[in-house]
Backbone bond lengths (Angstrom), bond angles and torsions (degrees), N, CA, C in turn:
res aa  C-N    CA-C-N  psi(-1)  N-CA   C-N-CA  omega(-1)  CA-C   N-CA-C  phi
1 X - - - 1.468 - - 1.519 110.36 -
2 X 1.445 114.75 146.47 1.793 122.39 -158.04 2.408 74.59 -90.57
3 X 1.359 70.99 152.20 1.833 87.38 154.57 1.870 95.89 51.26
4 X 1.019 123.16 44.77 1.503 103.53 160.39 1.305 138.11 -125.39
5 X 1.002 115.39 101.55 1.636 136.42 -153.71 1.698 111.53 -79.00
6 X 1.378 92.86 121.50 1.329 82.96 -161.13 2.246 87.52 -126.93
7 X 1.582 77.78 141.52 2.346 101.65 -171.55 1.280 93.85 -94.52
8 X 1.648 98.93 146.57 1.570 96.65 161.41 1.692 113.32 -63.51
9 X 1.359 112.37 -23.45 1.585 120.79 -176.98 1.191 112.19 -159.04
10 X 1.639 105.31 178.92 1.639 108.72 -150.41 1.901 102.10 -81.01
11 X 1.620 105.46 -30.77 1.366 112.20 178.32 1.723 107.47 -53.50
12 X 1.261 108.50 -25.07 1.679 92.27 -156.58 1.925 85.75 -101.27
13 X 1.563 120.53 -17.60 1.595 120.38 161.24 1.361 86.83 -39.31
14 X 1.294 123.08 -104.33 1.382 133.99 -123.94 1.483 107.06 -66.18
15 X 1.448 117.48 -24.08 1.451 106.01 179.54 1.279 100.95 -82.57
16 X 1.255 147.82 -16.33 1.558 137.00 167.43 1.533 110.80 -80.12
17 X 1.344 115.11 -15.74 1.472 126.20 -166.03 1.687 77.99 -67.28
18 X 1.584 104.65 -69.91 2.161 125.37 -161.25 1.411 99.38 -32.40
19 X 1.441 105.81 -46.82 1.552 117.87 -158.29 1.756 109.20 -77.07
20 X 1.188 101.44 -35.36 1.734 108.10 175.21 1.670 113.76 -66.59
21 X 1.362 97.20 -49.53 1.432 98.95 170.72 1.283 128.54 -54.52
22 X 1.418 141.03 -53.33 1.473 171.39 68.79 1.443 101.42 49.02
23 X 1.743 128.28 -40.79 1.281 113.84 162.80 1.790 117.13 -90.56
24 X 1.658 95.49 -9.87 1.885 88.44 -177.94 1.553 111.04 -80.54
25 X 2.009 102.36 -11.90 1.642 93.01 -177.76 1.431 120.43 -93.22
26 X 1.647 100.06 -23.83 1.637 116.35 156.89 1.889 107.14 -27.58
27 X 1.639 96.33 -81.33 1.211 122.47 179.42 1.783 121.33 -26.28
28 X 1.277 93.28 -44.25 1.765 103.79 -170.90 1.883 97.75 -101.27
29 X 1.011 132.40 3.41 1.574 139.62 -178.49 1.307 77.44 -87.72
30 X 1.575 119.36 -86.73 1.734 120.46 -164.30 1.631 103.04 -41.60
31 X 1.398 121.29 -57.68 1.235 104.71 -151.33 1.291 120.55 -64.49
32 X 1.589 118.43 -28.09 1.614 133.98 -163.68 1.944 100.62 -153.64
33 X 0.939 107.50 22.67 1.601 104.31 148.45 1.808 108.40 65.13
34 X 1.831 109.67 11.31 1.288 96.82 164.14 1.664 108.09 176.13
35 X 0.793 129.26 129.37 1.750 124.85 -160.82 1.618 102.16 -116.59
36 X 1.505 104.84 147.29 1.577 138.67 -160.80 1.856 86.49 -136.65
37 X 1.612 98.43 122.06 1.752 121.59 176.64 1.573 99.52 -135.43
38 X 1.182 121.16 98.15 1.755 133.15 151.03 1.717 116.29 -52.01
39 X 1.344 107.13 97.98 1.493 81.24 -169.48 1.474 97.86 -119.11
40 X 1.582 119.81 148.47 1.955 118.30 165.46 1.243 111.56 -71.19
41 X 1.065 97.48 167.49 1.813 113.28 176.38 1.386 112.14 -85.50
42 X 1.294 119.62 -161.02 1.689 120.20 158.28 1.555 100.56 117.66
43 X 1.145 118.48 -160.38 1.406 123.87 -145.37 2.177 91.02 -116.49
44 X 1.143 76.01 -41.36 1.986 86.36 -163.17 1.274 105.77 -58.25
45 X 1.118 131.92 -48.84 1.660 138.35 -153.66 1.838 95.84 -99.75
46 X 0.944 135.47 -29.72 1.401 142.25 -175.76 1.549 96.57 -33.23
47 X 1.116 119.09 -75.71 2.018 117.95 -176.97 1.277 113.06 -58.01
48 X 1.285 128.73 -19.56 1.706 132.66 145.62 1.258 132.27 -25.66
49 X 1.500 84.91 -53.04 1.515 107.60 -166.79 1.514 98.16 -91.05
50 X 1.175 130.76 -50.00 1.408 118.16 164.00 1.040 153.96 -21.12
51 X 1.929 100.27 -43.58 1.241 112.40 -176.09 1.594 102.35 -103.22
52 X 1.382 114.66 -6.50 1.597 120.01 -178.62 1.739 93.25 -89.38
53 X 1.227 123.60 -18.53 1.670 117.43 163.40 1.609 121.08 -68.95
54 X 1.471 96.02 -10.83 1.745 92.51 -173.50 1.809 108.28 -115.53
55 X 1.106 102.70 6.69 1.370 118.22 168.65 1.459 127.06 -72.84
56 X 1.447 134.16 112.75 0.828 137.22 -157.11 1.732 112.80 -72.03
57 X 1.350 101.90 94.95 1.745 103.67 -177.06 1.623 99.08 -126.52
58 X 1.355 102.43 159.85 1.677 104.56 155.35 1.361 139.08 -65.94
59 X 1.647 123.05 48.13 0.943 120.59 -162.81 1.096 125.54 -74.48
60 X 0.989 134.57 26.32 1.671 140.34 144.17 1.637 109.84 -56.32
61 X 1.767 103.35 -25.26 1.735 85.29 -175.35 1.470 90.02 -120.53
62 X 1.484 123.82 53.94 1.223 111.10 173.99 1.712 107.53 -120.45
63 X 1.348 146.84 135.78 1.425 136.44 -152.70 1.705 76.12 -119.19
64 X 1.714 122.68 138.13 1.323 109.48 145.93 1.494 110.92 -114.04
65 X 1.733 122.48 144.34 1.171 124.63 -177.43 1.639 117.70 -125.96
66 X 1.253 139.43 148.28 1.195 130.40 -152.03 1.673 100.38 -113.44
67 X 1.261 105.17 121.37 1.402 133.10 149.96 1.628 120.07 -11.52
68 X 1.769 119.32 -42.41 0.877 132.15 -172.78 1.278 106.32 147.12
69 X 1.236 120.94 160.84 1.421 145.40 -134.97 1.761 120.77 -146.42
70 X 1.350 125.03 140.09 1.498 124.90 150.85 1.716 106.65 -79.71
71 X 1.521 112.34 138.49 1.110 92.18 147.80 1.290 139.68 -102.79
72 X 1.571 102.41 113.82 1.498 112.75 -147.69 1.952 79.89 -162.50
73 X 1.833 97.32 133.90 1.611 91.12 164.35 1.893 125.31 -53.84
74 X 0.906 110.50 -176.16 1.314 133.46 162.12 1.604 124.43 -43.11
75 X 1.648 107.07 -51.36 1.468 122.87 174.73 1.252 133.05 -53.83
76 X 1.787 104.19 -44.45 1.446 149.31 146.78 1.877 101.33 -27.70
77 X 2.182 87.44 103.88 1.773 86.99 175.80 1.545 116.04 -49.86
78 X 1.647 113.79 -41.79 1.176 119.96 175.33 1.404 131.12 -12.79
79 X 1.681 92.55 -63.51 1.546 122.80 -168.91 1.689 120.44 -57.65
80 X 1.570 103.43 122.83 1.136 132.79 -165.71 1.952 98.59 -47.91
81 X 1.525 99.79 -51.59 1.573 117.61 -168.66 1.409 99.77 -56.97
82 X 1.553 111.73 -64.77 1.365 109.26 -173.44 1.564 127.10 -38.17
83 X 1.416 103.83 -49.00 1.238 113.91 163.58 1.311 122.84 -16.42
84 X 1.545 109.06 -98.10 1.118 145.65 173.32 1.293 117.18 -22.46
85 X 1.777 102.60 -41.24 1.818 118.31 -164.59 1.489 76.20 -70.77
86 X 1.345 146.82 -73.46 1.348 137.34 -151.55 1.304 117.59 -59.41
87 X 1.583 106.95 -40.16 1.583 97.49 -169.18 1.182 98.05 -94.85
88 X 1.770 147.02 14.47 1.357 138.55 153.08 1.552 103.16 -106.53
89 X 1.102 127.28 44.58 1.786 129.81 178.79 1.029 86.63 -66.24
90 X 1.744 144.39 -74.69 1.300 142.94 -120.38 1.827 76.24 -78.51
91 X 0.921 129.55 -105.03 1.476 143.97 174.19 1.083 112.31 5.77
92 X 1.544 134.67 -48.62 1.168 133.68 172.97 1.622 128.24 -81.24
93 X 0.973 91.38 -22.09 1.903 109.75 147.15 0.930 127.50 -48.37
94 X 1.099 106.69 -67.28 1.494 131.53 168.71 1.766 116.33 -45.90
95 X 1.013 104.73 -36.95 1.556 113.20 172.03 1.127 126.26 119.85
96 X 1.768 117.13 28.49 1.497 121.22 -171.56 1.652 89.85 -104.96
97 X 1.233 109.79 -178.19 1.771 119.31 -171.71 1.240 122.96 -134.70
98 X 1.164 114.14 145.79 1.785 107.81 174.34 0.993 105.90 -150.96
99 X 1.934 90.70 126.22 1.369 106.98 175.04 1.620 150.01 -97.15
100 X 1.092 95.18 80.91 1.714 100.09 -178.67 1.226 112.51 17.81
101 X 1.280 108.40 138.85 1.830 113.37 143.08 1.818 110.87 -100.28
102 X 1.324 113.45 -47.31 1.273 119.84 177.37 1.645 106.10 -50.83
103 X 1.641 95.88 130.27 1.629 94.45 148.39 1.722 110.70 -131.70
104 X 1.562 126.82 -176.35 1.137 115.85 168.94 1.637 114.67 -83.04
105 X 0.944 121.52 66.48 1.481 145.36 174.26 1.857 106.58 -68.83
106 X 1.085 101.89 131.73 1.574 100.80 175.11 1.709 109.81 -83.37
107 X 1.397 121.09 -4.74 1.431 118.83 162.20 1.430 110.98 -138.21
108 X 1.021 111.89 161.69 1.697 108.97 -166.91 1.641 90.51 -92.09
109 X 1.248 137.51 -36.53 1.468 116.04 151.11 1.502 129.35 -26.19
110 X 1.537 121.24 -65.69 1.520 115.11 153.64 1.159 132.26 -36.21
111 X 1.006 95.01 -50.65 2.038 108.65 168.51 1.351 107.59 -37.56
112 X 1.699 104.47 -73.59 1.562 85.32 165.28 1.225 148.95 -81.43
113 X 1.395 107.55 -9.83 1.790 92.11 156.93 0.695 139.90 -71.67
114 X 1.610 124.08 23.84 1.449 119.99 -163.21 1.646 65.37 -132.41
115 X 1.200 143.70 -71.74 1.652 134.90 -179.47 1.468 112.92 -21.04
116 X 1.445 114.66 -37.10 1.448 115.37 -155.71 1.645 102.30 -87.69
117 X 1.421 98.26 -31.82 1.631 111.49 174.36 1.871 101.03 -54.61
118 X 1.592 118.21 -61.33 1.338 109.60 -179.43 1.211 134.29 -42.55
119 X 1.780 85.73 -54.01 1.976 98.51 -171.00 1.486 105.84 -75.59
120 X 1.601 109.04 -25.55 1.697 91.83 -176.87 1.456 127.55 -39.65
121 X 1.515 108.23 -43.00 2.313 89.49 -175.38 1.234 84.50 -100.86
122 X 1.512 162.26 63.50 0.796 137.63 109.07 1.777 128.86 -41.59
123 X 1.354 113.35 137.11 1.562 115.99 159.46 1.626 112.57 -105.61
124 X 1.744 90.87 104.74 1.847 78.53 172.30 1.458 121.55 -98.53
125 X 1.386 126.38 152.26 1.608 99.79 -149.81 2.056 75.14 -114.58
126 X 1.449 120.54 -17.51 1.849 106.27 174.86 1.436 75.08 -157.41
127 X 2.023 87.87 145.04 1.454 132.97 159.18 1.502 116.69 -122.69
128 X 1.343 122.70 133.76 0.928 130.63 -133.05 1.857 76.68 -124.16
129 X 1.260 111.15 144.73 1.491 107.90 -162.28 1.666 102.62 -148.07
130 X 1.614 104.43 135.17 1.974 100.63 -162.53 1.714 78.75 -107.61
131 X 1.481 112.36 -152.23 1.704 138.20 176.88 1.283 93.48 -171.33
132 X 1.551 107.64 131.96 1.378 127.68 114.06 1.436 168.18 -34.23
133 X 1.565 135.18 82.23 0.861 124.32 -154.65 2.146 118.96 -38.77
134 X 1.051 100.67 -8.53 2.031 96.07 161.55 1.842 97.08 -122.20
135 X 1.324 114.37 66.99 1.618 134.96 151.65 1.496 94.50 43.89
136 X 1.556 133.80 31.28 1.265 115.57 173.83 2.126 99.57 -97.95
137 X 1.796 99.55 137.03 1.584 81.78 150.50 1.414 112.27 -140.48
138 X 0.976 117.94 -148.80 1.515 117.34 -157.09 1.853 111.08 33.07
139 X 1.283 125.29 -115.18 1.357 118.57 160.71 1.851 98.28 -121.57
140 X 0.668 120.03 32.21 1.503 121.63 159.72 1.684 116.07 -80.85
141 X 1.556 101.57 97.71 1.441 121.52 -166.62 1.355 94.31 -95.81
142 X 1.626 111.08 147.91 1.590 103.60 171.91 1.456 110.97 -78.09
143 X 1.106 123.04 136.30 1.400 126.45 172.64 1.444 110.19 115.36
144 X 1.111 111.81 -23.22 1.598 104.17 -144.00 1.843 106.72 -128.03
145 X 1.602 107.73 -10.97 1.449 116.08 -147.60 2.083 102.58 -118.95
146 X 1.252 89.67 14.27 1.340 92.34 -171.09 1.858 114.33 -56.40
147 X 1.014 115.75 -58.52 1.626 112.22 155.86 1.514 134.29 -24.46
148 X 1.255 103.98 -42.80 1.327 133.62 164.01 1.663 116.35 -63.35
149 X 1.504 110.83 -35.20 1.657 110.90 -165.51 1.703 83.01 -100.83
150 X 0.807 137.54 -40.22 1.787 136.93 -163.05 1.335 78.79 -44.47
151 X 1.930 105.32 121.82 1.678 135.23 164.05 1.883 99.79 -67.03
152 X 1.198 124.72 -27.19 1.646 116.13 -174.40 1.282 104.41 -112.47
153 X 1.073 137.84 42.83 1.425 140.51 146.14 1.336 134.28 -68.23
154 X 1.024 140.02 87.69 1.547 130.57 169.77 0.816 143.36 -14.10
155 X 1.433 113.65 -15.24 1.468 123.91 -156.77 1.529 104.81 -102.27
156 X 1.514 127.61 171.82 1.290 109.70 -168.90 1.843 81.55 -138.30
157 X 1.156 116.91 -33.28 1.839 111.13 166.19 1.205 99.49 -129.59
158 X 1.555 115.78 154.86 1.349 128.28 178.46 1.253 103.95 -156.23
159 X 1.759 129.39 158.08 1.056 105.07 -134.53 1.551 60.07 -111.08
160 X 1.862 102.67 -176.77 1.662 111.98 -174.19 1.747 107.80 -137.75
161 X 1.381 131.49 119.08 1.159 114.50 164.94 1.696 121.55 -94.87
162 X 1.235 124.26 117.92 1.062 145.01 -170.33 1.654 114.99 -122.33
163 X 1.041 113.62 83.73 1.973 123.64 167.24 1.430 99.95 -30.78
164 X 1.419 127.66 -74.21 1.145 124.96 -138.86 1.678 104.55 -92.87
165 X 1.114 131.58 -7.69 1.592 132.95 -165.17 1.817 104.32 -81.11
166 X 1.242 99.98 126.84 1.281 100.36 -175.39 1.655 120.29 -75.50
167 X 1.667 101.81 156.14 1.417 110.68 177.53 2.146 89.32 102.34
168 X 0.643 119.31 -64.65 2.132 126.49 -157.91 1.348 89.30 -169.06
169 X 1.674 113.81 116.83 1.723 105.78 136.08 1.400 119.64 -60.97
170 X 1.084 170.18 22.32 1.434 170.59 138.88 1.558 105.35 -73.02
171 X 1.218 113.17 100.82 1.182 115.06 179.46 1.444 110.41 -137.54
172 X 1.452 108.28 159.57 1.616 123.85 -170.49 1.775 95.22 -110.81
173 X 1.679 125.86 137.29 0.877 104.94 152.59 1.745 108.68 -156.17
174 X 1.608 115.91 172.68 1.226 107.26 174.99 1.875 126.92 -69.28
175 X 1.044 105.59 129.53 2.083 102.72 -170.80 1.358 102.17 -76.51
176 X 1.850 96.15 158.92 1.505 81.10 -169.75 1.182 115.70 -90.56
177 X 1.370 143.25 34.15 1.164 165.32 154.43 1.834 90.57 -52.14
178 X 1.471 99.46 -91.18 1.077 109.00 171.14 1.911 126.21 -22.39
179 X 1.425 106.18 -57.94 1.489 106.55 165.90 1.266 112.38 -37.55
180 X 1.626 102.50 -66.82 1.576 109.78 -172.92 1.721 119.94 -26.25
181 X 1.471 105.43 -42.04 1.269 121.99 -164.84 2.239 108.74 -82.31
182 X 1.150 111.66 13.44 1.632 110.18 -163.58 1.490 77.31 -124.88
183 X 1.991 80.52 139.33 1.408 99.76 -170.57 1.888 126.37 -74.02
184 X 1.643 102.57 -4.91 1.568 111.92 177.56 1.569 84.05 -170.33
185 X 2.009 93.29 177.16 1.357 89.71 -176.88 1.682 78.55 -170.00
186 X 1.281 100.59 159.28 1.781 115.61 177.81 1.298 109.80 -145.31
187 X 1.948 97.83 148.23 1.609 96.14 -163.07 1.569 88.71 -118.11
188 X 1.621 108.26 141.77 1.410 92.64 -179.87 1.751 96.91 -119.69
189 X 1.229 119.32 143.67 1.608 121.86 -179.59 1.071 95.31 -136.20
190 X 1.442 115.13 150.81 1.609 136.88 144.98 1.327 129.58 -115.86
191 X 1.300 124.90 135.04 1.789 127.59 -176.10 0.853 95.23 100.28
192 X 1.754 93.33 151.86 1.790 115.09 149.56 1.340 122.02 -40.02
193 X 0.892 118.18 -49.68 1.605 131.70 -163.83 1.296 104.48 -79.54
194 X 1.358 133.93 -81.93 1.246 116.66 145.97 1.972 129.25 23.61
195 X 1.640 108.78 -69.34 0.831 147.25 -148.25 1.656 99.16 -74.71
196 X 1.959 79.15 -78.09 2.026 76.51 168.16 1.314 121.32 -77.60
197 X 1.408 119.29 -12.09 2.288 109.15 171.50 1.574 86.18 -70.66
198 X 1.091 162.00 -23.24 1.268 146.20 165.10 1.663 107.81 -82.66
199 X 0.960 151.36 -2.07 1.292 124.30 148.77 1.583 120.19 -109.13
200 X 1.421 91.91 -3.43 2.179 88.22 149.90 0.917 122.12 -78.64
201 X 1.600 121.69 -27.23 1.590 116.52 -171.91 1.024 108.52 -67.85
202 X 1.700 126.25 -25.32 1.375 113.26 168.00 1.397 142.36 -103.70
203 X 1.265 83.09 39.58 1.362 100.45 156.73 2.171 115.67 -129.31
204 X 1.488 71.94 29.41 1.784 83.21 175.98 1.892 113.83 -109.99
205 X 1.304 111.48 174.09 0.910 118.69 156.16 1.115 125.00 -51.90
206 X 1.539 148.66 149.25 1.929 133.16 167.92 1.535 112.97 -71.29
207 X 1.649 120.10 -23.31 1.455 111.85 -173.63 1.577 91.45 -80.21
208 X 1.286 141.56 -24.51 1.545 133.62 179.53 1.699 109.55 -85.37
209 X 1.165 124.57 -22.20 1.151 112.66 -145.31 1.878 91.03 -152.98
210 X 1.290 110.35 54.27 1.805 109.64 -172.74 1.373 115.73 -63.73
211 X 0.997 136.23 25.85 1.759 160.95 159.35 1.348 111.82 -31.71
212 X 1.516 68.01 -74.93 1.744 124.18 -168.38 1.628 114.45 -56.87
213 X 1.420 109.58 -26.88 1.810 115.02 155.45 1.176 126.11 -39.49
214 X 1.650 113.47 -45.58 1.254 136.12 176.88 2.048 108.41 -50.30
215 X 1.484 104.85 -43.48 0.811 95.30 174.22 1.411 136.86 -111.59
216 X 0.738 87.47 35.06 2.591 107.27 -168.02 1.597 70.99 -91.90
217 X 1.485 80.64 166.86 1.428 131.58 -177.27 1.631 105.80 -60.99
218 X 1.319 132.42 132.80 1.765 117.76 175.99 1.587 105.79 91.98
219 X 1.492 129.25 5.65 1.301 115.16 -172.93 1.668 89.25 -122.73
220 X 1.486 101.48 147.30 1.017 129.27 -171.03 1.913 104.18 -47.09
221 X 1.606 117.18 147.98 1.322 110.44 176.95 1.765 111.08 -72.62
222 X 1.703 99.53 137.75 1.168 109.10 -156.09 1.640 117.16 -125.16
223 X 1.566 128.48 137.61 1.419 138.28 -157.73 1.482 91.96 -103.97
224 X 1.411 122.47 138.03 1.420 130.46 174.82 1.757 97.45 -99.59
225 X 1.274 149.98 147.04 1.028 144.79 152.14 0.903 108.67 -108.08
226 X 1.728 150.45 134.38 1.315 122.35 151.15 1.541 92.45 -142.36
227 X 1.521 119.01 167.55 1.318 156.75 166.84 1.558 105.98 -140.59
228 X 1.719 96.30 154.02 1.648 113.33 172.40 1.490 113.89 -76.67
């Protein structure tokens, strides 16, 4: 695999993770006067995001947008947003934004059409991208997410039903249409295991192994992170 950076540990991941991020929004402030970061939820990247909240940026011109979603409010431990709102407090103080995917929608289909309406003119210039121990990321589940992976889709969120994905199968997420369209993107993993379900998936199909999107032809240039 091109670009994969590999930590002696997960502490020294995430502080190069904060710092990578933090120079791609630098980067896109100078170039076009205001930076868009897609970021996932989950457990790993959370102290990332923490310390990339206490980093001295202009976040008044910084937009953050989510990767994908439970549909589940804000309050909801589950919830991708909630998350985020805590571990980007300093940042959002500060005056940067984040924009929901969740709404109170009576179907998580509505949910996202009213998401897809937001994120559509968005320009995101980095998405920040987790894995699943069964090769799903964003909400691209194997089996189930094929609508979602179609590269000529219009759509920029669509919602996903997934049985087995933890927290709510009802999920909101970005298509990879949409991926296609973000100007970089970084994958962050931890573990062995981890390690090799990411280099079987690519040698899988994408409806078994949706990883592997990340790396087809048409997807944005991409950072491997990993630690044990």
């Amino acid at each position: 695999m091109d670009n994969f950076i590999v930590f002696a540990d997960r502490a020294s991941l995430l502080r190069a993770a904060a710092k990578s991020i933090a120079a791609h929004v630098k980067t896109a402030i100078e170039q076009h006067g205001a930076a868009c970061v897609a970021l996932s939820g989950g457990s790993t990247p959370a102290p990332a995001y923490r310390a990339l909240a206490e980093m001295p940026i202009d976040w008044p011109k910084v937009t953050f947008a989510l990767v994908d979603e439970r549909f589940v409010p804000p309050s909801d431990e589950a919830s991708n947003e909630g998350m985020l709102r805590r571990e980007l407090a300093a940042a959002l103080s500060a005056g940067a934004q984040l924009l929901p995917m969740f709404s109170a929608a009576s179907t998580a289909e509505l949910a996202a059409d009213q998401a897809d309406a937001t994120y559509a003119p968005l320009h995101i210039d980095l998405a920040v991208m987790g894995m699943g121990a069964d090769a799903h990321t964003a909400s691209w589940f194997p089996g189930v997410s094929a609508h979602a992976l179609d590269p000529n889709t219009a759509r920029t969120v669509v919602a996903v039903h997934a049985p087995d994905a933890a927290g709510t199968p009802e999920r909101l997420t970005l298509t990879r249409s949409a991926y296609n369209r973000i100007a970089g993107a970084m994958l962050l993993i931890t573990g062995d295991d981890k390690r090799r379900r990411l280099e079987a998936a690519l040698q899988q199909p994408i409806d078994q192994a949706p990883v592997a999107v990340l790396f087809a032809p048409g997807a944005p240039k991409l950072e491997v992170l990993w630690a044990p």
